[in-house]
C-alpha positions in Angstrom: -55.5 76.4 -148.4 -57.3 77.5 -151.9 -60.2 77.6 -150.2 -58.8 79.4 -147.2 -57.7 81.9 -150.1 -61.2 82.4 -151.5 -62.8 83.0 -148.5 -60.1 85.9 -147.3 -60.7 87.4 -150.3 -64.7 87.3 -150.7 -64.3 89.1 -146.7 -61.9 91.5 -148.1 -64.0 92.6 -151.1 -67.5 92.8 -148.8 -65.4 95.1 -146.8 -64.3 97.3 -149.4 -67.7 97.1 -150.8 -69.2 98.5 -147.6 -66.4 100.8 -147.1 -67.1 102.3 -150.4 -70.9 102.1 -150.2 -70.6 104.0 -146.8 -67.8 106.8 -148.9 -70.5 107.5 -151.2 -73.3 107.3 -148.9 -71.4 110.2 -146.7 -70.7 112.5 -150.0 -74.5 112.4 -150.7 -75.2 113.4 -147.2 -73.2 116.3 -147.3 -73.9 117.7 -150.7 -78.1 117.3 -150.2 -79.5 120.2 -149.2 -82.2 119.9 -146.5 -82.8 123.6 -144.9 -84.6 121.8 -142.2 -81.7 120.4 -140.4 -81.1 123.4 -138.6 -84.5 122.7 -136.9 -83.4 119.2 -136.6 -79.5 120.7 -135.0 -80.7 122.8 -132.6 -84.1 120.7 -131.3 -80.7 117.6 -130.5 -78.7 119.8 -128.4 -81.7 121.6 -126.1 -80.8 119.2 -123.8 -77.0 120.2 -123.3 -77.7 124.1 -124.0 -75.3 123.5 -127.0 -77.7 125.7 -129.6 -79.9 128.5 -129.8 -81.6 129.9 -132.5 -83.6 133.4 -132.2 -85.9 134.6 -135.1 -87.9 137.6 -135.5 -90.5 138.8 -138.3 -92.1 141.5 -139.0 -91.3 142.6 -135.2 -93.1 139.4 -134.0 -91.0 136.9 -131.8 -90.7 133.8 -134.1 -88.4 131.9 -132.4 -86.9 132.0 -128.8 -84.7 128.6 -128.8 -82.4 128.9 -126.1 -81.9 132.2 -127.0 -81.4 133.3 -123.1 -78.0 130.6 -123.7 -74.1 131.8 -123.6 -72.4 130.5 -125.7 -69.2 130.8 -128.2 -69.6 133.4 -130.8 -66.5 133.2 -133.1 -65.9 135.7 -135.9 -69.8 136.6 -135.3 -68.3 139.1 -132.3 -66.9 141.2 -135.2 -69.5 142.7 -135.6 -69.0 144.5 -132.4 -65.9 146.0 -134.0 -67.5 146.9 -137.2 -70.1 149.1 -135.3 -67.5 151.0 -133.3 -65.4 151.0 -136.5 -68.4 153.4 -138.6 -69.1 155.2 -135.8 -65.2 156.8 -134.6 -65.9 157.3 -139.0 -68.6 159.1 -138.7 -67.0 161.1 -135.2 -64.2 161.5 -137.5 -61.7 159.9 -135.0 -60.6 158.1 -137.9 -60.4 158.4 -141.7 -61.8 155.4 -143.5 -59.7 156.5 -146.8 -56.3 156.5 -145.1 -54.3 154.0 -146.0 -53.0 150.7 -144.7 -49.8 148.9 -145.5 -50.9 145.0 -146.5 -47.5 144.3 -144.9 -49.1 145.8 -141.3 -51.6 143.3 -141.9 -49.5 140.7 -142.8 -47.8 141.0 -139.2 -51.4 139.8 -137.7 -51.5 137.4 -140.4 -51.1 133.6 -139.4 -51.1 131.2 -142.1 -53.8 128.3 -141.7 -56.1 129.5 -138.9 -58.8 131.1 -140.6 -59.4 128.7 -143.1 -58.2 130.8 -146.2 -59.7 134.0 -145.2 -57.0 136.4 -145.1 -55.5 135.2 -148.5 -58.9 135.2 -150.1 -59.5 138.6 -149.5 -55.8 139.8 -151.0 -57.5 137.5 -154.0 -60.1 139.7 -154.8 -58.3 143.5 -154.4 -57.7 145.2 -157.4 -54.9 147.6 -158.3 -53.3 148.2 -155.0 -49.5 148.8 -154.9 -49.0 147.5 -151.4 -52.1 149.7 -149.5 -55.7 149.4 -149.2 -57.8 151.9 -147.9 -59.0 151.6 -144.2 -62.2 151.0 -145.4 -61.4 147.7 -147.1 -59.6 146.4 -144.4 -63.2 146.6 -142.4 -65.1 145.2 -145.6 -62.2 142.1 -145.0 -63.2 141.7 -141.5 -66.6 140.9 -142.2 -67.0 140.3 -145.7 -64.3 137.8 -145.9 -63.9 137.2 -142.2 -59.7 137.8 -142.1 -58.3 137.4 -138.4 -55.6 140.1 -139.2 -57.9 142.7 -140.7 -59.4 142.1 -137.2 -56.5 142.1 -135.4 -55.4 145.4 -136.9 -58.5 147.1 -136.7 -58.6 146.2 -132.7 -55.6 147.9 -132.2 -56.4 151.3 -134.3 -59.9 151.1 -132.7 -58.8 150.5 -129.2 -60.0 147.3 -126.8 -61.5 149.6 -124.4 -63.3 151.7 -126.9 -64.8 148.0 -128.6 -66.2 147.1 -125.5 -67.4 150.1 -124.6 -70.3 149.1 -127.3 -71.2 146.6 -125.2 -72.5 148.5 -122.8 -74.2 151.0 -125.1 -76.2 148.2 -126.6 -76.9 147.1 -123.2 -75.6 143.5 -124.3 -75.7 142.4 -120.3 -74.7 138.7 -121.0 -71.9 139.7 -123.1 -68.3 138.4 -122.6 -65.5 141.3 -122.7 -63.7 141.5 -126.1 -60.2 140.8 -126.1 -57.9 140.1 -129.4 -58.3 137.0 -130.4 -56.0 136.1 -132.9 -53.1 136.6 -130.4 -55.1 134.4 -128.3 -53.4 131.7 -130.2 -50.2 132.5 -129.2 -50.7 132.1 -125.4 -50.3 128.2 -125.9 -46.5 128.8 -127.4 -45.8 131.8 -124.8 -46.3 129.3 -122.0 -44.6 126.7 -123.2 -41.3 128.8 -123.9 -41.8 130.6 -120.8 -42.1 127.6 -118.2 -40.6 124.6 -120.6 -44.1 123.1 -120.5 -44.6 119.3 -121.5 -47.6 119.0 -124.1 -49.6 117.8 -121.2 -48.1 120.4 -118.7 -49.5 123.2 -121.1 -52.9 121.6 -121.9 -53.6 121.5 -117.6 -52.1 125.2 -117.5 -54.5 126.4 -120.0 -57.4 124.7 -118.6 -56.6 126.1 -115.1 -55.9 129.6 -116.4 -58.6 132.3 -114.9 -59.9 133.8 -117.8 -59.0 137.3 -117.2 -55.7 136.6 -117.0 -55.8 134.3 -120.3 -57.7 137.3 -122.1 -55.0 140.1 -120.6 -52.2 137.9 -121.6 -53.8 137.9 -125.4 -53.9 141.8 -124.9 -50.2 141.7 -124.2 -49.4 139.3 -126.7 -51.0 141.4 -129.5 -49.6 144.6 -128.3 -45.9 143.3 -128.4 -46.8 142.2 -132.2 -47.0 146.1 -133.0 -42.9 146.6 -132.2 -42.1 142.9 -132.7 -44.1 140.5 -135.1 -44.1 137.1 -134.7 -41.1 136.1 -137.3 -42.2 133.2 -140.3 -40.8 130.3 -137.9 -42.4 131.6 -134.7 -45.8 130.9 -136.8 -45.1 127.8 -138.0 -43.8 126.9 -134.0 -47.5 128.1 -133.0 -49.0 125.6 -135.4 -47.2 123.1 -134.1 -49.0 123.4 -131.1 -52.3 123.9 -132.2 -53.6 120.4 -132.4 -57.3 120.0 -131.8 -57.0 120.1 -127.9 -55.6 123.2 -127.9 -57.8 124.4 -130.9 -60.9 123.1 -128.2 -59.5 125.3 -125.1 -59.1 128.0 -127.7 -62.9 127.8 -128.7 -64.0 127.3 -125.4 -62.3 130.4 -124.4 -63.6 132.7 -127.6 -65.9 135.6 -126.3 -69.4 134.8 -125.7 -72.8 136.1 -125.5 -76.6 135.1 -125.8 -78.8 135.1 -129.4 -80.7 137.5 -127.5 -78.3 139.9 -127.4 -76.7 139.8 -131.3 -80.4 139.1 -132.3 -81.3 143.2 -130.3 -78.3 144.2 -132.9 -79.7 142.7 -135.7 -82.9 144.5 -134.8 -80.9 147.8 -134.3 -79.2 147.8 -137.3 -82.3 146.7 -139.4 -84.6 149.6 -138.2 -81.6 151.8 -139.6 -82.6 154.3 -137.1 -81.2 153.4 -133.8 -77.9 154.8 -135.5 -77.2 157.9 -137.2 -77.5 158.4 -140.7 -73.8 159.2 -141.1 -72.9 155.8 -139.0 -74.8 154.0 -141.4 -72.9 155.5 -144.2 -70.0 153.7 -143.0 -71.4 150.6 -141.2 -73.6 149.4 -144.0 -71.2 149.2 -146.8 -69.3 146.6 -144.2 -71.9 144.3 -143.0 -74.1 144.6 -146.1 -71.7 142.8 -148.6 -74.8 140.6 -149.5 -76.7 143.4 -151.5 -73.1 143.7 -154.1 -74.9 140.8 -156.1 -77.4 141.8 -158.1 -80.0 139.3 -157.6 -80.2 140.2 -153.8 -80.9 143.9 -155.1 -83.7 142.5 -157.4 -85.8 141.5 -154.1 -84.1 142.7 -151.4 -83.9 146.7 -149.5 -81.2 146.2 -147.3 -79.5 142.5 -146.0 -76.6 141.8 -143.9 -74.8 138.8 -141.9 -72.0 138.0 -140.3 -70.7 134.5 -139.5 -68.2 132.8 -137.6 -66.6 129.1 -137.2 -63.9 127.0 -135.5 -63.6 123.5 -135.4 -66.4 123.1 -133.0 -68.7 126.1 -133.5 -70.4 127.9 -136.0 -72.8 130.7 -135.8 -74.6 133.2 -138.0 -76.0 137.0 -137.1 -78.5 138.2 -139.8 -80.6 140.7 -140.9 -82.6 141.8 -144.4 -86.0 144.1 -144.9 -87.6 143.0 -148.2 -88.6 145.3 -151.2 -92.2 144.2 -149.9 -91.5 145.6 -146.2 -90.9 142.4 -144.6 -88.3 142.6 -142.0 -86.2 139.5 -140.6 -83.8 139.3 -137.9 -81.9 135.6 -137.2 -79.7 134.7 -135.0 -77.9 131.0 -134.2 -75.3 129.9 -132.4 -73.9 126.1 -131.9 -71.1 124.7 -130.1 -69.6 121.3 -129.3 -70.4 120.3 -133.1 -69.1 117.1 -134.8 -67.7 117.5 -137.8 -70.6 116.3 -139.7 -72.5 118.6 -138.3 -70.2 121.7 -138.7 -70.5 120.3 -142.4 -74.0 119.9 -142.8 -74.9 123.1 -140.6 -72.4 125.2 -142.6 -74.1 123.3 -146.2 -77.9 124.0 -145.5 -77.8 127.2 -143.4 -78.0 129.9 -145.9 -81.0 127.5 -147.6 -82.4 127.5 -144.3 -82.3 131.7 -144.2 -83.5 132.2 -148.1 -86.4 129.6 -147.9 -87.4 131.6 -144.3 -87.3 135.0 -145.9 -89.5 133.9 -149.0 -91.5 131.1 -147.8 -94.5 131.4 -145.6 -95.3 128.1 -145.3 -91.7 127.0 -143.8 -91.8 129.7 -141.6 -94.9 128.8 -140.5 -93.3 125.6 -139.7 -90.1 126.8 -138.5 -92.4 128.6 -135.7 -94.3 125.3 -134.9 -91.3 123.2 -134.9 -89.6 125.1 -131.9 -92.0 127.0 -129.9 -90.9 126.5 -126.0 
């Protein structure tokens, strides 16, 4: 029995040994930075067309990786909105100085599905009594990524009038733009609607056409200017949003090729495909980079814009040099575990800095994934 004892407990500690072995193992996988594993992501989902990755330099074709692919943008799409944003500015259609209640953008706000954007932002404003200028609200939507700046800004830009850049940037492989933070609430409108099971509603989503899944969203977000969603209503959405839901939700997110953001990057790093006066408005909300001082030390002009959910994450950038050397990069993954969401999200702005500043890993990067 004694022996019996001994043995159970020499198994038990192995175990725990491994188990912890394997703990710490993990955490030094995630905190080591290895800029190369963005070449290592994308060159282990070719096959399934779940990456691309499209880098120019110096208006040379770097890298074409599947760049002709559709996929998922997330919060990347803002940057659509931004652009339409500075230039009804710079029309004068709307008054970036105006004022916005934070309890308008509270409406659009819900708690726990932008991982701490929203609330960050409030974090940083300084001496507001209850307003922020309309200009602010744009820096949140890009700077700090907030689903309810979006939100709001979509409705005072109007949907049409967003996708009408589309087809001035001749962006052919685009999806339509429809509100996607209202998007959310489809699952919960069905569900009251027809007294959906959990797996009723999953098969109704999945069958839904897609124009009538992004109208619905419309509808949804229009009935939230007259009648926002109360406290409970949010935390009912929630509910529902477990990771099957979250997937169809991803899945459905607006998409478009690297091609296309990676012809915006290019536009918007030439600063002259757009007006001086757009730029006046645009660059102060995309260019959030250059407020720290050390960009400004080596760096003209820089901007990004990024975008995540559970299963994606992508990255739209731009930067010219103090030397003249222009960059434009573009990536986009989907289906990601979350390892690789973790380690993608940990090395990717290593990956960007050591490409800007290193010619022998751009050299590399180049020979690594030429088609």
């Amino acid at each position: 029995m004694k022996i019996a004892m001994v043995i159970v407990s020499i198994i038990l500690l192995i175990i725990l040994f491994v188990f912890i072995l394997g703990v710490r193992m993990y955490k030094k996988e995630m905190v080591k930075e290895n800029p190369e594993y963005i070449i290592e992501l994308v060159k282990a989902k070719q096959m399934e067309g779940e990456a691309a990755l499209a880098i120019r330099y110096n208006n040379e074709e770097w890298v074409n990786f599947n760049a002709g692919q559709i996929l998922p943008l997330a919060s990347t799409v803002k940057i659509i909105l931004a652009i339409e944003y500075a230039q009804q500015a710079a029309e004068g259609k709307i008054d970036p100085e105006q004022p916005v209640s934070l309890k308008a953008l509270n409406d659009f706000y819900i708690p726990h599905t932008d991982g701490g954007a929203h609330e960050a932002w409030l974090s940083q404003l300084e001496d507001v009594d209850g307003k922020v200028p309309l200009s602010e609200v744009a820096k949140g939507m890009v700077a700090f990524s907030s689903n309810a700046n979006t939100h709001y800004l979509m409705n005072l830009l109007g949907e049409s009038n967003i996708n009408q850049v589309l087809a001035a940037l001749n962006l052919e492989s685009h999806d339509p733009i429809y509100p996607i933070t209202s998007a959310m609430a489809v699952p919960i409108y069905l569900k009251e609607k027809h007294s959906f099971s959990d797996d009723e509603l999953l098969e109704a989503l999945k069958e839904m056409e897609m124009r009538k899944y992004s109208r619905l969203a419309t509808d949804i977000g229009e009935s939230w200017l007259t009648h926002p969603m109360s406290a409970q209503e949010k935390k009912d959405l929630l509910k529902l949003m477990d990771m099957d839901v979250q997937r169809i939700w991803s899945d459905r997110l607006p998409g478009a090729s690297a091609e296309d953001y990676l012809s915006i990057m290019e536009k918007l790093n030439s600063k002259t495909y757009f007006s001086a006066s757009v730029h006046q408005f645009l660059d102060p909300v995309m260019e959030g980079v250059m407020v720290n001082p050390q960009n400004q030390e080596w760096l003209a002009h820089a901007g990004q814009k990024g975008g995540s959910t559970a299963f994606v994450l992508t990255n739209a950038m731009y930067a010219k040099d103090k030397k003249g050397a222009e960059t434009e990069f573009v990536l986009l993954a989907d289906n990601l575990s979350p390892m690789e969401q973790r380690k993608l999200s940990r090395n990717l702005n290593g990956f960007q800095l050591k490409f800007l500043r290193d010619a022998e890993f751009r050299l590399k990067v180049k020979t690594e994934l030429e088609s």
